[in-house]
GULUMBA-938319 format. One line per field, with one value per residue (C-alpha): residue number from 1; x negated, y, z negated; residue in one letter. Coordinates in steps of 0.25 Angstrom, whole numbers, plus 5000, padded with zeros to 4 digits. Each point is the difference from the previous one (the first is absolute). Layout:
BEGIN
n [NUM,...] .
xx [X,...] .
yy [Y,...] .
zz [Z,...] .
res [a,...] .
END
This chain:
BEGIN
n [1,2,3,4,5,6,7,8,9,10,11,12,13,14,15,16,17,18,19,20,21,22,23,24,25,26,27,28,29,30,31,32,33,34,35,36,37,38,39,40,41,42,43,44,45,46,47,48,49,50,51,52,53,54,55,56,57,58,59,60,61,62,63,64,65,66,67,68,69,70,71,72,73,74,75,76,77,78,79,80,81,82,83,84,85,86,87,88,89,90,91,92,93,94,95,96,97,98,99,100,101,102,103,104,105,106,107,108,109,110,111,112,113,114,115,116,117,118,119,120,121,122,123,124,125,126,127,128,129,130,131,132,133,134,135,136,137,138,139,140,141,142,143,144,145,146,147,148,149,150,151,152,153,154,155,156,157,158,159,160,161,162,163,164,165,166,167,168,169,170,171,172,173,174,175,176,177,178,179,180,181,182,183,184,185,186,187,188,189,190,191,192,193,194,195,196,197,198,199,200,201,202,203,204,205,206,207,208,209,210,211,212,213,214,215,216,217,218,219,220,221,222,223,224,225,226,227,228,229,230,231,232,233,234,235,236,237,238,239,240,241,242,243,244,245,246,247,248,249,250,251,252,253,254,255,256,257,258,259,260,261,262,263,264,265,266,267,268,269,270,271,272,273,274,275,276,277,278,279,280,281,282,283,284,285,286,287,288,289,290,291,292,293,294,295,296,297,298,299,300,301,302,303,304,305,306,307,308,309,310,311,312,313,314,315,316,317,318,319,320,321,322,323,324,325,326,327,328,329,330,331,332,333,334,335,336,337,338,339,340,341,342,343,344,345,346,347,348,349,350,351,352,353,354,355,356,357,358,359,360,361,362,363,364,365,366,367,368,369,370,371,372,373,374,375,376,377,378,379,380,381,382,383,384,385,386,387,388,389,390,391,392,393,394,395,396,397,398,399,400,401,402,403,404,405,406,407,408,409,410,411,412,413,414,415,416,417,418,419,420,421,422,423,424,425,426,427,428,429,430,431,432,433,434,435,436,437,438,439,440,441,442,443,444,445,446,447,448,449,450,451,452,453,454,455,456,457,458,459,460,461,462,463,464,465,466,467,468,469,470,471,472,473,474,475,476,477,478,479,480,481,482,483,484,485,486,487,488,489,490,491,492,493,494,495,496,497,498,499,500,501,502,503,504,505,506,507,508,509,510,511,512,513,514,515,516,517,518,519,520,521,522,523,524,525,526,527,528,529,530,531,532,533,534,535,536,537,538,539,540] .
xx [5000,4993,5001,5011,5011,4995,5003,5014,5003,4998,5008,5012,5000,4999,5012,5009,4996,5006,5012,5002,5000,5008,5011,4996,5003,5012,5007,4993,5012,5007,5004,4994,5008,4993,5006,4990,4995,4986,4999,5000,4991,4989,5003,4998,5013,5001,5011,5004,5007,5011,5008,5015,5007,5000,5014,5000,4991,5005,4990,5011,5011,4992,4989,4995,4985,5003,5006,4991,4988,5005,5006,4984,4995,5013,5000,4992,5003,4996,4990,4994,4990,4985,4997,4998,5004,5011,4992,5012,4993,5004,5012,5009,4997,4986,4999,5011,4999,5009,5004,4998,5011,5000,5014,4996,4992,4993,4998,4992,5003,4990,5004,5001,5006,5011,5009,4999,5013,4991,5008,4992,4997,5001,5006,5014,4997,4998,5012,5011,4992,5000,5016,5004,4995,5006,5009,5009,5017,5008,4999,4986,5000,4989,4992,4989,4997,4985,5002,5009,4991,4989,5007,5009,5014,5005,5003,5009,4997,4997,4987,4995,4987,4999,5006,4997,4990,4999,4990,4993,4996,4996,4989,5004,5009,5004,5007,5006,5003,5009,4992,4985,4996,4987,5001,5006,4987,4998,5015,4999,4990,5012,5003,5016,4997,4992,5004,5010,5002,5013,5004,4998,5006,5012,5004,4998,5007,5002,4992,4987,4995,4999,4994,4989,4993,4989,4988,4991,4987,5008,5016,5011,5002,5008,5007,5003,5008,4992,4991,4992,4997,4992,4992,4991,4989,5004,4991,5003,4998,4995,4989,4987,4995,5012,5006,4990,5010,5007,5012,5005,5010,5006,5005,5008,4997,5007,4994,4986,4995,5002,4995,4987,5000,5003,4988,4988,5007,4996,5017,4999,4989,5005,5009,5006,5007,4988,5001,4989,4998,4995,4990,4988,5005,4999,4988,4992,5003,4991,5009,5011,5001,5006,5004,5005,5009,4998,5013,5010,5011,5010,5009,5010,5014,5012,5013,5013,5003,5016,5000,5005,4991,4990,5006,4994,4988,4996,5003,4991,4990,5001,4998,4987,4995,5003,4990,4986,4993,4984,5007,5005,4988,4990,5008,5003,4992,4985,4996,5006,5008,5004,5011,5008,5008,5006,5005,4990,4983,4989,4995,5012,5001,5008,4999,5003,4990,5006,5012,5002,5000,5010,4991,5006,5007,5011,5004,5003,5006,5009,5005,5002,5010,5007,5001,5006,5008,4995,4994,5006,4993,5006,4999,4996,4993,4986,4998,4985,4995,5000,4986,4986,4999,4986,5007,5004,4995,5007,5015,5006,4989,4999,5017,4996,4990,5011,5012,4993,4997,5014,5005,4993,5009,5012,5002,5002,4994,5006,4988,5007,4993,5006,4993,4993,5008,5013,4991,4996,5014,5007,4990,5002,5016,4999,5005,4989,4999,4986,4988,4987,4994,4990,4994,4987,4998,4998,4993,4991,5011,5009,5012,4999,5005,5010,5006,5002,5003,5008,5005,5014,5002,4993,5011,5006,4985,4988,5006,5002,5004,5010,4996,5004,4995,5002,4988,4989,5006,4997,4984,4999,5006,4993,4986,5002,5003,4989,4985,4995,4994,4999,5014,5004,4993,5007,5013,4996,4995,5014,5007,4991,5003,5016,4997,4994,5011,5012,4992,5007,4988,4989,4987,4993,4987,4991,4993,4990,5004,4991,5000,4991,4995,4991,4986,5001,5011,4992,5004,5013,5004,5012,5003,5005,5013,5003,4997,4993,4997,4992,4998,4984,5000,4993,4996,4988] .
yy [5000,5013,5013,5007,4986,4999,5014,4998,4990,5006,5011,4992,4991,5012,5007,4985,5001,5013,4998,4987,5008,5010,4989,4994,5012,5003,4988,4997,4996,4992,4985,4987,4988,4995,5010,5007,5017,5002,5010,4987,4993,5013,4997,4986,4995,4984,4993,4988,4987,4992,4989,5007,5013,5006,4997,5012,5011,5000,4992,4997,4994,4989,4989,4996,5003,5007,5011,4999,5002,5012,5006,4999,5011,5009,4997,4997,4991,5003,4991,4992,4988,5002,4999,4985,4994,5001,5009,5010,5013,5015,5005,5013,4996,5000,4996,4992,4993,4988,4999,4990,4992,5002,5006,5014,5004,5013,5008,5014,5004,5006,5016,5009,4987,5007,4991,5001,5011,5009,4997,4995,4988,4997,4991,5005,4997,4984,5000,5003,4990,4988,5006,4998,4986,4995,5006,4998,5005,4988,5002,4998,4988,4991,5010,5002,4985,5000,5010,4989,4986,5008,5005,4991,5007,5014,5010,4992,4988,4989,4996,5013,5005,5012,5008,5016,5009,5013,5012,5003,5013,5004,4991,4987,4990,4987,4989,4994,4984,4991,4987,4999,4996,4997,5002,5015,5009,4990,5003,5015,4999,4993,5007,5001,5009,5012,5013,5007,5016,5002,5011,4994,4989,5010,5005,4988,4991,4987,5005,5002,4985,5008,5014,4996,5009,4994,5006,4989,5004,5000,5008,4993,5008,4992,4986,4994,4987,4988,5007,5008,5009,5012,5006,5010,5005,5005,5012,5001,4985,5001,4990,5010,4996,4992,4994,4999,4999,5011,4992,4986,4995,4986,4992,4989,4991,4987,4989,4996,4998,5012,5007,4994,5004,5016,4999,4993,5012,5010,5005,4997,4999,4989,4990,4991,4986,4995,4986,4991,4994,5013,5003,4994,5010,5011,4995,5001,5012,5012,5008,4996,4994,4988,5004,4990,5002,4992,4989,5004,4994,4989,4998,4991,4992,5006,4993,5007,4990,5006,4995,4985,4991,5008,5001,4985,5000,4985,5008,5010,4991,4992,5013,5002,4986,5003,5012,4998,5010,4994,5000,5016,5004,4994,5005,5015,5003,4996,4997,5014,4992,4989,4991,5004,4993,5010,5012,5009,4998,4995,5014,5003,4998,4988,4994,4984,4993,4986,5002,4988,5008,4994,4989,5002,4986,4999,4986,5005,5012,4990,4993,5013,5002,4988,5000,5015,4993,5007,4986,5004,5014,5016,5012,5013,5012,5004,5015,5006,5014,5008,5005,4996,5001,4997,4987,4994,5008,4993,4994,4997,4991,4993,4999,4992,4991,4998,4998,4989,4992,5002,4995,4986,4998,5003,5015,5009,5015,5011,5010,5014,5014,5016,5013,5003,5007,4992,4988,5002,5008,4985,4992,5007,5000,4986,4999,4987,4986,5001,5011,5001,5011,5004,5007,5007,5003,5015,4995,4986,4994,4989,5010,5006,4991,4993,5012,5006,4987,4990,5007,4999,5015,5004,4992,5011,5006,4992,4987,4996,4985,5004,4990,5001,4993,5003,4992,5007,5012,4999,4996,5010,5012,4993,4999,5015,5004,4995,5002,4988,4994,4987,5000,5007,4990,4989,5007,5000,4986,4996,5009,4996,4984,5002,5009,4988,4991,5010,5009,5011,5005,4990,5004,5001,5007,5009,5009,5007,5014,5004,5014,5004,5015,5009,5000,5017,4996,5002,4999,4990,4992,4989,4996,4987,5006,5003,5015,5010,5012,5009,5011,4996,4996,5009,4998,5000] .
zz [5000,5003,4991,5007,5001,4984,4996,5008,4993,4986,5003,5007,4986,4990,5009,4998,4986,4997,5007,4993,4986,5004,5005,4986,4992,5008,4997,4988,4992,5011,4995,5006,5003,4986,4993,4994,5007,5008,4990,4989,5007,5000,4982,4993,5001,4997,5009,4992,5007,4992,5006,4993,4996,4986,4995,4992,4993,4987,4991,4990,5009,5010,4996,5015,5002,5015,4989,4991,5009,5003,4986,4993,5010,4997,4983,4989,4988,4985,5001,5010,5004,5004,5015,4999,4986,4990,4991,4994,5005,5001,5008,4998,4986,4996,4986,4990,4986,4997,4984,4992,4999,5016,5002,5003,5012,4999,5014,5003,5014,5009,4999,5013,5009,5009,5008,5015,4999,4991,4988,4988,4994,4986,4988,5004,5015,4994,4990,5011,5009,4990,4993,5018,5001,4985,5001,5013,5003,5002,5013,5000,4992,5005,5008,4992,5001,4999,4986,4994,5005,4993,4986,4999,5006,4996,4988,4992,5004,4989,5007,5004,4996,4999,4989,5003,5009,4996,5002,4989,5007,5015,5000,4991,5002,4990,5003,4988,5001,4993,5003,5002,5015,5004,5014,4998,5005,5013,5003,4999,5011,5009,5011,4998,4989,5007,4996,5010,4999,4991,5007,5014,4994,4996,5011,5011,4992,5008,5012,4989,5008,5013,4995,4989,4990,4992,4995,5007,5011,5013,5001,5008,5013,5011,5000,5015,4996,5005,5005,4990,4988,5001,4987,4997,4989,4988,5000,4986,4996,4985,5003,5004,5014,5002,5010,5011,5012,5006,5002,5001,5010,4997,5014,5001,5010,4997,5010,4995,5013,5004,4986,5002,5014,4995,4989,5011,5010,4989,4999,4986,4988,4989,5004,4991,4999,5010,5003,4993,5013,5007,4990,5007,5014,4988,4995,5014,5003,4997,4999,4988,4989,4989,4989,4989,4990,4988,4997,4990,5008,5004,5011,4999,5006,4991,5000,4995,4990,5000,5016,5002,5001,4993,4987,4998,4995,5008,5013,4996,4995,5014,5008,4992,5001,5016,5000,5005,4994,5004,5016,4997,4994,5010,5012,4995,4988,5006,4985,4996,4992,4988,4999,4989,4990,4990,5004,4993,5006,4992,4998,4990,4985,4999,5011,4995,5009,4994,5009,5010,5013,5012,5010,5014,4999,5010,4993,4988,5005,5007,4987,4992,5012,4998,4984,5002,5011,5014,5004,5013,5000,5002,5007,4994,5003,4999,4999,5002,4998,5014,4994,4996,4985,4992,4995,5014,5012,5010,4994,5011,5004,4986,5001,5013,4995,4987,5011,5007,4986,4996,5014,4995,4989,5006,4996,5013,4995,5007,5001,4998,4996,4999,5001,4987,4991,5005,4996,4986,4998,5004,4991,4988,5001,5004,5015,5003,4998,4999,5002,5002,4993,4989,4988,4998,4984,4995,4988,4997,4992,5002,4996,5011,5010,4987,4998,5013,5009,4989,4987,5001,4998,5013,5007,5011,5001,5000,4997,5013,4998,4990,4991,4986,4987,4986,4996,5011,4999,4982,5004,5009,4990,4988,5009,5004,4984,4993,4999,4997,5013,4995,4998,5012,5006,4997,5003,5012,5003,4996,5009,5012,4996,5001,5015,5004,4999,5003,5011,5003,5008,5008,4998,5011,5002,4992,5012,5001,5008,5010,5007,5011,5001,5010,4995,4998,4988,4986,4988,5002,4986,5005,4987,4994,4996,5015,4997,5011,4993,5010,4993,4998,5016,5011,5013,5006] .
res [x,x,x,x,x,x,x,x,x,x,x,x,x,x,x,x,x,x,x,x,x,x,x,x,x,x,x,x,x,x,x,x,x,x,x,x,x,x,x,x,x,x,x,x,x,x,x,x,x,x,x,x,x,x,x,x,x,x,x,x,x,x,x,x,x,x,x,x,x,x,x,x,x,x,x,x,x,x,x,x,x,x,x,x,x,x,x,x,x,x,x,x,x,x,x,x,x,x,x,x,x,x,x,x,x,x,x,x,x,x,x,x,x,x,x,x,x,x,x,x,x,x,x,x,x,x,x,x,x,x,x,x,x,x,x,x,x,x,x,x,x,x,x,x,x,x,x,x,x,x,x,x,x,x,x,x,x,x,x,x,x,x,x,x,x,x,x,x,x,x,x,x,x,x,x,x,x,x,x,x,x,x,x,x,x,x,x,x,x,x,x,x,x,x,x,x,x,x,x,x,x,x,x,x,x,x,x,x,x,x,x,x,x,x,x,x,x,x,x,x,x,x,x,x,x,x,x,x,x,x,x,x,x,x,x,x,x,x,x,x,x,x,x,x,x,x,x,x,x,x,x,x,x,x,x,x,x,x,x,x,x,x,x,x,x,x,x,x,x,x,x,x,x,x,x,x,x,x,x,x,x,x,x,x,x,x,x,x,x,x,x,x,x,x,x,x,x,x,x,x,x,x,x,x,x,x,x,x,x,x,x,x,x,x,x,x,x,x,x,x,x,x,x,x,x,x,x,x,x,x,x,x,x,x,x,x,x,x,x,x,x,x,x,x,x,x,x,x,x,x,x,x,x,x,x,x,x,x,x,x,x,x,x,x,x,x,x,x,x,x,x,x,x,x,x,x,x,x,x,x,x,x,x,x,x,x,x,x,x,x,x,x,x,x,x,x,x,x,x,x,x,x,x,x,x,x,x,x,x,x,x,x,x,x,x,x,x,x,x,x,x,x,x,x,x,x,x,x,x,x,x,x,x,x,x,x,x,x,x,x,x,x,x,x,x,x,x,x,x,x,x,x,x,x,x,x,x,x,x,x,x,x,x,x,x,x,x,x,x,x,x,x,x,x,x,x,x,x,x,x,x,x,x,x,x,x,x,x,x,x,x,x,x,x,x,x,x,x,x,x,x,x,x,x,x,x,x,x,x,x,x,x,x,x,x,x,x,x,x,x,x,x,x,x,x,x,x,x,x,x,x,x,x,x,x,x,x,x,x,x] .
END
């Protein structure tokens, strides 16, 4: 090239850049088909892929993990867990004393917290938070389930927990109780109970789960149904130098397939629900990478023990026996997973490792059949999730590979599935023969999936197979009233012997989540409660 066709050349380029800024600038806040600006794009904004919708933004009123990934970048809790363990650290409070006798629970807020509205936070903001939830109108009986699972039920209630929460001043809370409970600091660091603005909370009304106010690192700015939520830094976040990112956007992008195609493509940064069986694709690639999130789950078979055939517990013990769970776990788990044979993972306190778990044995599924008198077999339905969860990333697969066992002892399994909200919605009220479905725990503890999934007063939440028994339902409220873990213990073990026998809910598999990531993601902690805080997150 000789001098003159080089200096051309230069000129020609620095001519095409300018007028590509100036087009740049010009439609610097024009929307991609992604959903998020150019002008986003120019900040550190993290795109996060998730295979469902949040159901809704109000923390107190939904216990899905699609709405919760979502609600800890909006809120805070009083307390909360460290990036990767269950150590009780700091939240909006930042120091508490518990009394001796270990019914009164001491809390100093952090001062000069505002929520994202500009209103402050303080002792009084906690108070009408905590009097909502315990305190529910009749026509909101049951909304605030995850409160009641927790504390056992309401204001009034024999079995509640919680005796008075008043401020003491603008900067003290104390929580009085009227039982001991171990477990109480772990569950103030439960999602459901992040504190919401009382006045934005005032004056929406029902419509506070679509218009947020928390005083958490990002602020709610735009929700397109099934398609994304768009947030942005709290430039007043009461953590100094914190958040990192300019923005977060969270897509949904339901298929898999085409979820890993949008995170190699570069369309999104995080993607979660990655199936175990791409992570060598992952692993190869320069570019991204694996993330595991430690086990604190199960995922499980539940049977609406109010349905016919399912209210016998032989049927049910068949259908488990008919469950190859070594097959399942090989096929779609890629050693990202354990067979599972109580309904709360080795990793929790209590976990009864004495329990005979169900051998896939078609025979003997055969004869519980004929003792419960369906020698001759039945058809049901089958529903599976219509989204990856970090307990099953592929249900309607692992429905298929339980269908085609089931077809072999003379039981036709209709697979059947509903968009997300309609399908936990159905669960809870009961609508299914049987589910597939799961729980990831918000605390090391085998009351957290006790509680939640099979004490008879979360029937109509969380207590999806409707099960109820006096005598699980005593161990469960004894093991969650007592301090003695020895005792608790055993409690326990009881409880998970008469599940065995009646199980209302098959154990299947204990996973190992795995999310995949961009190599410029820092700072990302998956936790083993399912949680993605990304308020310590940045992009390089």
């Amino acid at each position: 090239m000789n001098k003159k066709t080089w200096y051309t050349s230069i000129v020609t380029l620095l001519i095409v850049s300018f007028m590509l800024i100036g087009c740049s600038n010009d439609n610097a806040n024009s929307e991609t088909d992604n959903g998020e600006t150019k002008a986003s794009k120019e900040e550190k904004v993290l795109i996060y892929g998730r295979g469902g919708d949040t159901v809704s933004l109000d923390p107190a009123v939904v216990n899905d993990g699609q709405s919760y990934k979502v609600i800890q970048n909006i809120y805070d809790t009083l307390v909360r867990y460290g990036d990767m363990d269950t150590d009780i650290t700091a939240g909006l409070a930042d120091d508490w004393n518990i009394s001796d006798d270990g019914l009164t629970y001491t809390f100093t807020l952090r001062e000069g917290v505002t929520f994202h509205d500009g209103t402050d936070f303080n002792a009084e903001a906690v108070v009408t938070n905590f009097e909502k939830w315990m305190s529910p109108s009749e026509e909101n009986a049951g909304k605030y389930a995850v409160y009641a699972t927790l504390f056992g039920g309401y204001k009034g209630d024999e079995g509640h927990v919680i005796d008075s929460v008043v401020a003491k001043d603008e900067s003290t809370v104390v929580f009085t109780l009227n039982q001991v409970q171990p477990l109480f600091l772990d569950y103030l660091t439960n999602t459901a109970l992040s504190i919401g603005s009382p006045t934005a909370m005032e004056e929406q009304g029902d419509a506070f789960g679509e218009n947020p106010v928390g005083t958490g690192p990002f602020v709610f700015e735009e929700w397109k149904r099934n398609n994304r939520i768009v947030l942005s830094k709290n430039e007043n976040y009461y953590l100094e130098g914190l958040p990192k990112l300019d923005g977060v956007i969270f897509r949904v992008i339901p298929d898999n397939s085409a979820r890993l195609n949008a995170l190699i493509s570069g369309e999104i940064d995080i993607m979660d629900g990655l199936d175990p069986n791409n992570v060598s694709q992952i692993e190869a690639d320069e570019y991204l990478n694996v993330f595991e999130r430690p086990s604190m789950n199960t995922g499980y078979l539940g049977f609406t023990v109010t349905r016919e055939p399912f209210d016998d517990p032989l049927v049910r013990q068949a259908l488990s026996h008919a469950i190859d769970r070594e097959s399942i776990i090989a096929a779609f788990y890629n050693g990202y997973g354990t067979p599972a044979k109580n309904i709360a993972p080795p990793s929790a306190f209590g976990f009864n490792d004495d329990v005979e778990a169900f051998d896939y044995d078609l025979e003997k599924a055969k004869a519980l059949l004929e003792e419960a008198g369906y020698g001759d077999g039945f058809e049901m339905d089958l529903w599976a999730m219509p989204v990856s969860r970090p307990y099953m990333p592929d249900a309607n697969k692992v429905a298929e590979t339980i269908q085609a066992s089931l077809a072999e002892i003379g039981v036709t399994a209709n697979i059947q599935s509903a968009e997300w909200g309609t399908y936990l919605e159905d669960v809870v009220a009961g609508e299914y023969d049987s589910f597939l479905l799961g729980w990831t725990g918000d605390v090391p503890d085998a009351n957290s999936w006790l509680s939640a999934l099979l004490h008879k007063e979360s029937i109509g939440s969380l207590n999806s197979a409707q099960y109820d028994s006096d005598e699980v339902s005593e161990l469960i409220s004894d093991a969650r009233s007592t301090a003695d873990q020895d005792v608790r213990s055993e409690l326990y073990n009881e409880a998970f012997e008469i599940l065995r026998n009646d199980v209302p809910l098959a154990p299947i598999v204990h996973a190992k989540p795995v999310l995949a990531g961009g190599t410029n993601v820092v700072d990302f902690f998956p936790h083993a409660t399912s949680s993605s805080f990304l308020y310590k997150t940045d992009l390089k």
